[in-house]
N, C-alpha and C positions, 0 to 999 in steps of 0.2 A: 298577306293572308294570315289569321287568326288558326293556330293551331285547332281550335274549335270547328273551323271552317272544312277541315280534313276528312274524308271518308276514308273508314276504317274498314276492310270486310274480312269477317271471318268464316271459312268455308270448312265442312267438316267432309271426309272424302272418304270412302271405303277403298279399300287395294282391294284386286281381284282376285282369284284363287290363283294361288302358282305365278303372280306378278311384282312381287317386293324388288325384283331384281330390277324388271324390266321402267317400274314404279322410278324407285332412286336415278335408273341413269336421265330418263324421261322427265324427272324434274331437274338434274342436273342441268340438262339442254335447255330446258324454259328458261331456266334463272339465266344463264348465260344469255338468253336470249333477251330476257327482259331488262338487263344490266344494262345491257349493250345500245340498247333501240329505244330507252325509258327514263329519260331523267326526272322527270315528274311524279316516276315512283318511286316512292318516300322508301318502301319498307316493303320487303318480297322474303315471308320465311316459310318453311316447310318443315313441321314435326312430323314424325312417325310415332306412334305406339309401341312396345315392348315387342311385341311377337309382329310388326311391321302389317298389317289387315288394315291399321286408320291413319290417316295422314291428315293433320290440321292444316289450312294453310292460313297465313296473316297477312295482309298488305295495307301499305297505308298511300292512300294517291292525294294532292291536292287539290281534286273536283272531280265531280262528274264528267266533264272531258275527258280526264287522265282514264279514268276508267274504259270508258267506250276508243279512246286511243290506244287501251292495255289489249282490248277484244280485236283490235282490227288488226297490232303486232303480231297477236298469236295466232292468229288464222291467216297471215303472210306468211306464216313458218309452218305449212299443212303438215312436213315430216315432223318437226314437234308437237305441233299441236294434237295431229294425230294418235301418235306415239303414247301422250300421254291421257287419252281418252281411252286407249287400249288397255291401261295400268288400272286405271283409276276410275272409280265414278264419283262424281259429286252426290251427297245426300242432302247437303242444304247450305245455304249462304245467307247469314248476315250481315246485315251492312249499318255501321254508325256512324252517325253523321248525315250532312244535309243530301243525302242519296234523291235524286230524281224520280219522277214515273215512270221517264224513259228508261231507263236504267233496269228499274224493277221491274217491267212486262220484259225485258230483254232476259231474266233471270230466272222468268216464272217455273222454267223446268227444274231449276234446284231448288224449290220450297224457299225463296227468298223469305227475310222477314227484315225489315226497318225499324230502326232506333233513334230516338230521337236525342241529341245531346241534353244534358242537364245541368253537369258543374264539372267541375277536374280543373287540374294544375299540372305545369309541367316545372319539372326540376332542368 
């Protein structure tokens, strides 16, 4: 599989009022979770913003499988999963790369948008 071949998504997230705390451990528990139960994903990161209100997240899967495989993990884990819908709201997700329709009706609540690959290099 061609690096190209990769979906990328990027998800921009708002923390809730009075949730930074509750935010950090709740994605603590995800990533543990997704380390654990996810060899297919490539790349699971999580920024926060200065004053902790926006959390970016990054992941990198090698297909649309991986991805719908990433959805059926985290919702096996309802106190995580849960946990972290309580913290957090998604405001929108993008995805690069050969992302599915499946994939994106499955999305439509976060303002999904698709990108299509164009040129890149990897070192």
């Amino acid at each position: 599989m061609k690096v190209r071949d990769h979906i990328h998504v990027v998800a921009r997230c708002k923390v809730l009022p009075g949730k930074a705390e509750d935010a950090r451990n709740a994605i603590t528990d995800i990533v543990a979770v997704c380390r654990e139960h996810e060899p297919d994903l490539l790349m699971y990161e999580y920024y926060f913003n200065e004053s902790e209100t926006e959390v970016i997240i990054l992941e990198t899967f090698k297909g649309n499988e991986e991805i719908i495989n990433h959805g059926n993990n985290t919702r096996s884990h309802p106190n995580v999963f849960n946990a972290f819908f309580e913290a957090i709201e998604i405001k929108s997700v993008d995805f690069l790369g050969p992302v599915s329709e499946e994939i994106m009706s499955g999305w439509v609540n976060f303002n999904p948008t698709a990108y299509k690959h164009h040129a890149c290099f990897t070192r």
